[in-house]
C-alpha positions as CSV (number, residue, x, y, z in Angstrom):
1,X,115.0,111.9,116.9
2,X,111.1,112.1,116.0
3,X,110.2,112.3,112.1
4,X,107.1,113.1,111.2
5,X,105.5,111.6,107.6
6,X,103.3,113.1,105.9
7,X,101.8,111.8,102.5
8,X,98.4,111.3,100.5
9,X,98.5,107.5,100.4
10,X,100.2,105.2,102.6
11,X,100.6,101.4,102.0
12,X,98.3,99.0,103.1
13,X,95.7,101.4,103.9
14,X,95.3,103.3,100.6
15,X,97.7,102.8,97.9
16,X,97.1,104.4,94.0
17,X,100.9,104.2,92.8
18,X,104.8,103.5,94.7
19,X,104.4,106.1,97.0
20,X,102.1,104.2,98.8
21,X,104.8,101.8,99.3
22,X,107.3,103.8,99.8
23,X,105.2,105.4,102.8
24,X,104.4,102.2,104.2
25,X,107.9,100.7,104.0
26,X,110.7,102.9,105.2
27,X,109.6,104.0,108.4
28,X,109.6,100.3,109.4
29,X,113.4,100.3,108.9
30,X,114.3,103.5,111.1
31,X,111.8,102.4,113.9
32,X,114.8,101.2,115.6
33,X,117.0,104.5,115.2
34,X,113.9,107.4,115.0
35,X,110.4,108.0,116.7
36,X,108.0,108.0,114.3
37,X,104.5,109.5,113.5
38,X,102.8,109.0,110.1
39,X,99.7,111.2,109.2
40,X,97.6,110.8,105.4
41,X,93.9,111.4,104.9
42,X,91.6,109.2,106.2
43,X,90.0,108.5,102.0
44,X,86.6,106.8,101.8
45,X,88.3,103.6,100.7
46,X,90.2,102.9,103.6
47,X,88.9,99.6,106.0
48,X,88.9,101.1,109.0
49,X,87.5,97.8,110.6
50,X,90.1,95.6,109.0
51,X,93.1,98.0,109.9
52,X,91.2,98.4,113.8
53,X,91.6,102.5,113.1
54,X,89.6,103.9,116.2
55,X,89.0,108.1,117.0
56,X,91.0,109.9,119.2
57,X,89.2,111.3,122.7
58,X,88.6,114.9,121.9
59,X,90.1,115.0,118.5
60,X,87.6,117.3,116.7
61,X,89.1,120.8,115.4
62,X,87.9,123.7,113.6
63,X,90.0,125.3,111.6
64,X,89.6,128.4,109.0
65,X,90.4,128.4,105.6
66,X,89.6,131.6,103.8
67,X,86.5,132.6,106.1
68,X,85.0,129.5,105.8
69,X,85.3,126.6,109.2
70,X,86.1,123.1,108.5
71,X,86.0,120.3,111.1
72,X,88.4,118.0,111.3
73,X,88.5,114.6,113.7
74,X,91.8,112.5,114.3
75,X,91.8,108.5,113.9
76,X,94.9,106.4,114.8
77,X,96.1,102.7,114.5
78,X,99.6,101.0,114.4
79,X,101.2,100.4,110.5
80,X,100.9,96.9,110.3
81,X,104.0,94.8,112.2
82,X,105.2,97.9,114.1
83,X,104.8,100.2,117.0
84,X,104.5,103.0,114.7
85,X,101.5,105.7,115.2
86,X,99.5,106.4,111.9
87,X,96.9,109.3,112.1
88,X,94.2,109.5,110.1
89,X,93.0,113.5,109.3
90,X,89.3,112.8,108.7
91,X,87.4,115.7,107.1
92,X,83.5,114.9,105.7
93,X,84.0,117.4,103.0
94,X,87.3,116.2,101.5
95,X,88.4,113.0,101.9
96,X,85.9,110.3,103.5
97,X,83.3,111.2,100.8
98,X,85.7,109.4,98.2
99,X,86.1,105.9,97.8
100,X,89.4,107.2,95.5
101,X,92.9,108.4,97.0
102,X,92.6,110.6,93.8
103,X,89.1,110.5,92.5
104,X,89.1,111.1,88.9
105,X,87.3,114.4,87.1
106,X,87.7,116.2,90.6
107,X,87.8,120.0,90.0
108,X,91.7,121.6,90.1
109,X,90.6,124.3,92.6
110,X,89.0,121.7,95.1
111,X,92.0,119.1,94.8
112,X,93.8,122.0,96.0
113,X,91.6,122.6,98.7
114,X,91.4,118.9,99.6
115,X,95.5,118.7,100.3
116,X,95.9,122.3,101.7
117,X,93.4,121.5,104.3
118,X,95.0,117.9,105.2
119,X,98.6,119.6,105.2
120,X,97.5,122.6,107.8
121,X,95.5,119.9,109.8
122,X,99.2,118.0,109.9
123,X,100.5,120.8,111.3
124,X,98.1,121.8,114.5
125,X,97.2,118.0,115.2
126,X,101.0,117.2,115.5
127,X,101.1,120.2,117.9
128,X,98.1,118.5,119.8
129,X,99.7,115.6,120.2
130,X,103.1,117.8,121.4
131,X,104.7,115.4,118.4
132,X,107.4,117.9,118.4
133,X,109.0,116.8,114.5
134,X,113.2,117.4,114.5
135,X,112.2,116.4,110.9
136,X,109.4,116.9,108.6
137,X,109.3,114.5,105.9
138,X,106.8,115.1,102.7
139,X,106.0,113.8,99.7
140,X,105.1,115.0,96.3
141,X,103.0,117.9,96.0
142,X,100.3,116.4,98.2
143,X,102.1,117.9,100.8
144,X,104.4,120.7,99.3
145,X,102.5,123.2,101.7
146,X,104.2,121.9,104.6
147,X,107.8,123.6,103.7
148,X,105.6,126.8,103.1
149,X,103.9,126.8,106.1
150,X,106.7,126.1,108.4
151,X,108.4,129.2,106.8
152,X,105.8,131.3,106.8
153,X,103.0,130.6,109.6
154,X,104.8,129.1,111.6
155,X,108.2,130.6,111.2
156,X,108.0,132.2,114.7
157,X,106.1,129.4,116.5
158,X,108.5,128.3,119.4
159,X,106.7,124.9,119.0
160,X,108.1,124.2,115.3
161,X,111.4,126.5,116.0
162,X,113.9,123.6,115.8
163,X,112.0,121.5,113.1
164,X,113.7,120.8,109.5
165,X,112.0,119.7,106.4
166,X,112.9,117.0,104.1
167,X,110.9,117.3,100.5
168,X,110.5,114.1,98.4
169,X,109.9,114.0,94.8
170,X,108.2,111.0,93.2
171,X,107.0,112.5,90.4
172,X,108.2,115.7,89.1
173,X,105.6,115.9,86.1
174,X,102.9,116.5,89.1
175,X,103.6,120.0,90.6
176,X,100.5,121.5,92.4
177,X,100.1,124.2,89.9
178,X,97.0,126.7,90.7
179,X,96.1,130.5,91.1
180,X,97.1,132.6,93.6
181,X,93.8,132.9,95.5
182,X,94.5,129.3,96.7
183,X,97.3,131.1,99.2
184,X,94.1,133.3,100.8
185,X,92.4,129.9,101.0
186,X,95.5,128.4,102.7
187,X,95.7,131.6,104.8
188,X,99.2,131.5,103.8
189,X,101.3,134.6,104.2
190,X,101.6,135.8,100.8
191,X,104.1,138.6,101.2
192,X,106.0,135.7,102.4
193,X,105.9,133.2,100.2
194,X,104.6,134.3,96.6
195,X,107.8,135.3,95.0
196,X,110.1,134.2,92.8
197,X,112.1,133.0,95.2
198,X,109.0,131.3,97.1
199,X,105.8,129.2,95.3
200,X,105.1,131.7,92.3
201,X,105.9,130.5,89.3
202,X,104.9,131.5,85.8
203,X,102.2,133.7,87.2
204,X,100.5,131.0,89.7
205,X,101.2,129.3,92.6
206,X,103.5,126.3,92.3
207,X,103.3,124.0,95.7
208,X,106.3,121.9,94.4
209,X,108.6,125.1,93.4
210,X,107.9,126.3,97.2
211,X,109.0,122.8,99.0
212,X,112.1,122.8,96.9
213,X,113.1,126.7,97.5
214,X,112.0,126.3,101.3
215,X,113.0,122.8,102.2
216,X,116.1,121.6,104.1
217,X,116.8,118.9,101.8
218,X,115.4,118.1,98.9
219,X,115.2,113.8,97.9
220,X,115.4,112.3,94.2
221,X,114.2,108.6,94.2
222,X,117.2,107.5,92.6
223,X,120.2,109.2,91.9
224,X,120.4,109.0,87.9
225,X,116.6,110.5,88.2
226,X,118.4,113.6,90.8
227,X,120.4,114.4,87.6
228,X,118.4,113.8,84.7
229,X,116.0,116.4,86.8
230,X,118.0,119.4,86.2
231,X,118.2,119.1,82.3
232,X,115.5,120.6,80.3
233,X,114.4,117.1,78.7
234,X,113.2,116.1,82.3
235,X,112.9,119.0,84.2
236,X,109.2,119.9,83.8
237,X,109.9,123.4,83.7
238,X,111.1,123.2,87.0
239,X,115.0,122.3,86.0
240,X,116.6,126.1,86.6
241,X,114.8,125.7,90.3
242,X,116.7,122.6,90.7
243,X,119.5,123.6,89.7
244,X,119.4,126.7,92.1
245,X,118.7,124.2,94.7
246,X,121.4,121.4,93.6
247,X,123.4,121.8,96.9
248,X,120.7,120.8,98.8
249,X,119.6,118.1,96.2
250,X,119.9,114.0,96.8
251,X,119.4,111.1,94.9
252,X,118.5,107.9,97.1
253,X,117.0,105.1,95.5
254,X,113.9,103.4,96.7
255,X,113.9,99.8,98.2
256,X,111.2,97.2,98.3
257,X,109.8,95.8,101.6
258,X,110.8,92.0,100.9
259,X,108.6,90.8,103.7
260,X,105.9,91.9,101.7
261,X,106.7,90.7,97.8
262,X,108.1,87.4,98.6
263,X,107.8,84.5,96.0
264,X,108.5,82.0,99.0
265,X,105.5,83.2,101.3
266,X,102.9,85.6,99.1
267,X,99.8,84.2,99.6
268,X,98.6,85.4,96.2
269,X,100.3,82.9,94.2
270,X,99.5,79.9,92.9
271,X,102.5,77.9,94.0
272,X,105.6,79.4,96.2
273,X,108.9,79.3,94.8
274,X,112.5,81.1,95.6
275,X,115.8,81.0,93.5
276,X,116.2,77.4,94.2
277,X,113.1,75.9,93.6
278,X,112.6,78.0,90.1
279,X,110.6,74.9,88.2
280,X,107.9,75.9,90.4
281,X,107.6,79.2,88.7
282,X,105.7,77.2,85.9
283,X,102.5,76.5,87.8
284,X,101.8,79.9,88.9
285,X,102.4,80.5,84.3
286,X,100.0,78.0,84.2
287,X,97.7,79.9,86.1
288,X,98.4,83.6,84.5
289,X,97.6,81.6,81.0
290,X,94.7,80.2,82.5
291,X,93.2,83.7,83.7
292,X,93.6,85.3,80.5
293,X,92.5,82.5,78.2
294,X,95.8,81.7,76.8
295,X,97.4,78.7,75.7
296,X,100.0,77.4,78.3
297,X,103.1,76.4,76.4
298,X,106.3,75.8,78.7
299,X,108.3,76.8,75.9
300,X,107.0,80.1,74.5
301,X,107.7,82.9,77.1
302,X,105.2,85.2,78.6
303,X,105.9,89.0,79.3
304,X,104.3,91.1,82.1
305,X,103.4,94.6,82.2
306,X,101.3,96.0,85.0
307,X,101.4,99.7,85.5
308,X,99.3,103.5,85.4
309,X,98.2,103.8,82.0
310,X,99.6,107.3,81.5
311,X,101.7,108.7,79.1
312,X,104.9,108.1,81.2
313,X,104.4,104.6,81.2
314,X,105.5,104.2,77.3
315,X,102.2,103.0,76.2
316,X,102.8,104.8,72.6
317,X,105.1,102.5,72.4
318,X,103.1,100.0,72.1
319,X,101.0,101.0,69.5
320,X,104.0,101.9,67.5
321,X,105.2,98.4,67.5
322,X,101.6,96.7,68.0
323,X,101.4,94.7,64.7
324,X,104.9,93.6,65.0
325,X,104.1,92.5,68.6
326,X,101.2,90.1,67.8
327,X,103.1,88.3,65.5
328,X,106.2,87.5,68.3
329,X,106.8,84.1,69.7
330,X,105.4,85.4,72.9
331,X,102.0,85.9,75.0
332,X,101.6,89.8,76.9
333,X,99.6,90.3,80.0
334,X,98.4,94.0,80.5
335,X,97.5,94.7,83.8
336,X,96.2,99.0,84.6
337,X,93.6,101.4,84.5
338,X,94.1,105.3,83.2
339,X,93.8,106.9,80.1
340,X,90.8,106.1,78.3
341,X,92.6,106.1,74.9
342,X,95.0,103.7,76.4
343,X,93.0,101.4,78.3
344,X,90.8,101.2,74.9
345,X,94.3,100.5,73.0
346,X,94.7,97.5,74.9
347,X,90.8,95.9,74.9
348,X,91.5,96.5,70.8
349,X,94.7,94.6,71.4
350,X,93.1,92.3,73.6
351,X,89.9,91.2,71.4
352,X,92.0,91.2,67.9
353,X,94.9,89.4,69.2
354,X,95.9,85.2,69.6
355,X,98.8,86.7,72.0
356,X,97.9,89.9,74.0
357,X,95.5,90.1,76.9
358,X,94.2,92.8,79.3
359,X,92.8,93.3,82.2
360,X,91.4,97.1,82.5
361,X,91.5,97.8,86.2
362,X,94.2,96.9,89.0
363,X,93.7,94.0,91.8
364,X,97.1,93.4,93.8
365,X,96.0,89.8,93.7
366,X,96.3,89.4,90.3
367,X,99.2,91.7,90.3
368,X,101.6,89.4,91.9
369,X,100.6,86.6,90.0
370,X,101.3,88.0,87.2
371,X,104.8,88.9,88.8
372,X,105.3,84.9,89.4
373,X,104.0,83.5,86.3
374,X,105.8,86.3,83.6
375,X,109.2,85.1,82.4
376,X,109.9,88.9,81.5
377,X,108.8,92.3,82.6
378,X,108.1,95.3,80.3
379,X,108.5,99.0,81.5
380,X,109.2,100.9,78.2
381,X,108.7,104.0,80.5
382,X,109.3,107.8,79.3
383,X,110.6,108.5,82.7
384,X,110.6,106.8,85.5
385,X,112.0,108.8,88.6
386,X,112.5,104.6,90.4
387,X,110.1,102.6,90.0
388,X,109.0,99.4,91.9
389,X,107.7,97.2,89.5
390,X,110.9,96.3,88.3
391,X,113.0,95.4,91.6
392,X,109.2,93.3,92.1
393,X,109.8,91.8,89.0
394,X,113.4,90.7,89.5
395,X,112.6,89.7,92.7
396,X,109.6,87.2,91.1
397,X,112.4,85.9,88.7
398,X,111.0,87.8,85.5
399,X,113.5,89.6,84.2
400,X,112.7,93.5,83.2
401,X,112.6,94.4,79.5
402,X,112.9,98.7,80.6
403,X,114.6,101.9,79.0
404,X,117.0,102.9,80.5
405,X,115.8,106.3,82.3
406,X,116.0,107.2,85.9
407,X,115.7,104.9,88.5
408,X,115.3,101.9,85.7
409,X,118.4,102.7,84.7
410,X,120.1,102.3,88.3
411,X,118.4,98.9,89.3
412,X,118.7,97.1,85.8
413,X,122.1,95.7,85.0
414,X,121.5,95.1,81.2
415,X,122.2,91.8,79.4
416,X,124.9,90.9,78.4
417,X,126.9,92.5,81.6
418,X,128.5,90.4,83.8
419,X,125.3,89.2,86.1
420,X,122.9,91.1,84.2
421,X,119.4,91.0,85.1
422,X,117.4,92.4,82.4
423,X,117.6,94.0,79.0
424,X,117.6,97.5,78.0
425,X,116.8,99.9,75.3
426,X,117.9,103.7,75.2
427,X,116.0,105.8,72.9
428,X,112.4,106.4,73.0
429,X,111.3,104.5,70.2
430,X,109.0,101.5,69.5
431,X,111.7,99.9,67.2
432,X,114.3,99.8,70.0
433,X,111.8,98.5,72.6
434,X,110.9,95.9,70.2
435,X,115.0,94.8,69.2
436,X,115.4,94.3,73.3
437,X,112.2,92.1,73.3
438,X,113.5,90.2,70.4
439,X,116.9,89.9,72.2
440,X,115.3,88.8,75.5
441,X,113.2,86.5,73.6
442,X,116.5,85.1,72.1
443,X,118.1,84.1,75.7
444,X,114.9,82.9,76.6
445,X,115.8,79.9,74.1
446,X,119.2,79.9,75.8
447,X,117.8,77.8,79.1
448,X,121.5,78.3,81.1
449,X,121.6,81.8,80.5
450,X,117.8,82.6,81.2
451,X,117.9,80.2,84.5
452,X,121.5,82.3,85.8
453,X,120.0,85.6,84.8
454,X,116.5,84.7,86.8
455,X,119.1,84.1,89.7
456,X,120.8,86.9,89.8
457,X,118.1,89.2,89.1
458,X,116.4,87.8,92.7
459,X,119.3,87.4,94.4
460,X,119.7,91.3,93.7
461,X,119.4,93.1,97.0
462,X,117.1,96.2,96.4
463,X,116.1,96.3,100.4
464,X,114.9,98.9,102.3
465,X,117.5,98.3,104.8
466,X,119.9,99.9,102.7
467,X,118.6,103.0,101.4
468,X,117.2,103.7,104.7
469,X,120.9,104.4,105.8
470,X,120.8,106.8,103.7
471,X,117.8,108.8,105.1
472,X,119.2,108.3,108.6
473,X,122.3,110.0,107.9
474,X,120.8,112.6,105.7
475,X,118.0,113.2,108.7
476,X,121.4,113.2,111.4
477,X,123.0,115.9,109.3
478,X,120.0,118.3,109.3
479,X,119.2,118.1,113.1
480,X,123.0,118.0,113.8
């Protein structure tokens, strides 16, 4: 069986958000039961020396869009600890002029442009290579064209005759939403494919609507997120769709690569440490106070939060609640870039505060650190379709603080279940968020209970090696 990946950003190489991880993870658990080929843009900000990503003999294209050429060139190296092939699609005008996986300000049309190009490139350099997919497997809107192409360009090409498609959503909020003219730019059949039934939506062009009419199979990133989709609150607008689609619709929840976040072996810490050896979970505290200019105290807990500074992330929250957090028994760590009103929330914060620091920006250096030293882990999120911050987190030993929505709410077993491993708060309010601080805060001072809940929460299995069962069978049942 050969599945082909496609996707914007793929871990290590170029990573903005999960997906990356996502990308770069499962593969290397159905390696053993699948042949398989992973193609992503070759961004400006990808080491190509440091990953030893060479050209391709002969691997320059042409290829039209609108009446306009484009060359293309093909680079390839192995994903890191595998024998798995990862192309590169390396276009001047696009992609390697950006030292962004998603430069910010870009205009809509061109980010249209930009993924439309990469996802036809996908297409004719797979058939180059005679990669001859029994699966295509994409990923957010990125590459919502695939689906669309397949069943309209190339729905009488003998070469793609016998190839399925598997859409994955990651993010529902971000659909690919532009004007029709983008399908003469695609040189996409229209008469196919801009219908209700197809990619129109409202009046434009919806890439994500498209995947999900013309997909195989259509993949939730947890399954509480795969039904909270098709309800108005979190459907985007694209709910009814959904719900057309439900018999095709899956909910599989994302795993974390352990090999990569390990407490025991990451090289980013200050001291390693596992569930057994949890004193030494203090020095790498030590260090996060140290970084931040805070006052280490053993007994007066730190909380984490390290995400996308975007509306989804529950920032609001925190400015609800922002007076009554400085005055808590407890030191916050901010770690993210986005929003500008957001990021300039937390510098406020930051400079008018004894307790609260942030760092504007993201290094995954300091990231994990901040994963070992925390003692808790806040994701007051507005949605969140899985999330991987949170199975990190438990995995570090600092216990998520998270509302319970979508994936959150299938990874967190709240406090005070039998082997809980977090706390969580339902409604989308600052005054809830803040009564599960104040109750974790209250265990904290309960030594036994904190120490068994840091246990369990890393003793939690959250591994790829499960979930990817689940892709293998669903993969099995479409090529039959």
């Amino acid at each position: 069986m050969k599945i082909l990946f496609a996707s914007a950003e793929v871990a290590p190489f170029s990573k903005a958000g999960g997906l990356a991880d996502v990308v770069g993870s499962l593969p290397k658990y159905l390696e053993k039961d699948a042949e398989i080929a992973i193609f992503t843009p070759l961004h400006g900000c990808i080491d190509v020396n440091k990953y030893g990503i060479k050209e391709l003999e002969n691997s320059e294209m042409w290829l039209m869009f609108g009446n306009q050429g484009h060359k293309f060139r093909l680079f390839m190296c192995k994903l890191p600890d595998t024998d798995i092939n990862v192309f590169f699609v390396h276009n001047d005008w696009y992609f390697t002029c950006f030292k962004d996986v998603y430069p910010k300000w870009l205009d809509t049309r061109y980010e249209h442009e930009r993924y439309v190009a990469f996802s036809l490139a996908v297409m004719e350099y797979a058939k180059a290579l005679n990669f001859r997919a029994d699966v295509i497997h994409a990923n957010d809107w990125h590459t919502a064209m695939l689906p669309l192409y397949l069943h309209s360009n190339y729905k009488f090409d003998e070469f793609w005759s016998k190839t399925k498609s598997v859409f994955e959503i990651h993010n529902l909020a971000y659909q690919g939403v532009w004007f029709e003219d983008i399908l003469d730019f695609a040189n996409m059949r229209k008469d196919i494919v801009y219908n209700e039934w197809g990619c129109e939506h409202y009046g434009k062009v919806n890439w994500m609507k498209g995947a999900i009419n013309y997909a195989d199979k259509v993949i939730a990133v947890s399954p509480t997120y795969a039904r909270e989709i098709l309800t108005g609150e979190y459907g985007e607008g694209m709910d009814y769709t959904l719900r057309g689609a439900q018999h095709k619709l899956v909910g599989i929840l994302n795993g974390i690569d352990y090999s990569v976040f390990n407490p025991k072996k990451d090289k980013f810490i200050v001291k390693n440490y596992d569930a057994k050896s949890l004193q030494n979970k203090e020095e790498n505290k030590k260090a996060v106070c140290e970084f931040f200019g805070l006052k280490y105290n053993p007994n007066r807990p730190l909380i984490g939060f390290i995400s996308r500074l975007v509306e989804q992330k529950g920032i609001d929250l925190i400015r609800q609640v922002e007076n009554e957090l400085k005055g808590l028994e407890a030191d916050f760590v901010f770690l993210g870039s986005g929003s500008q009103d957001y990021e300039n929330l937390l510098i406020w914060l930051s400079n008018n505060s004894s307790n609260i620091r942030a760092y504007i920006g993201y290094k995954a250096e300091l990231a994990n650190q901040i994963y070992a030293g925390a003692d808790f882990f806040l994701m007051p999120s507005k949605f969140e379709p899985c999330g991987l911050s949170q199975l990190i987190a438990m995995h570090y030993g600092a216990l998520p603080v998270v509302r319970a929505t979508g994936g959150l709410e299938d990874t967190v077993t709240g406090y005070p279940l039998d082997n809980s491993t977090g706390f969580k708060f339902w409604r989308y309010d600052g005054w809830d968020m803040l009564q599960a601080i104040n109750c974790a805060l209250g265990v904290y001072k309960d030594k036994y209970t904190f120490n068994a809940m840091q246990k369990s929460a890393m003793e939690a299995d959250f591994s790829w090696a499960k979930s990817s069962e689940k892709y293998l069978a669903l993969y099995r049942e479409l090529v039959g």
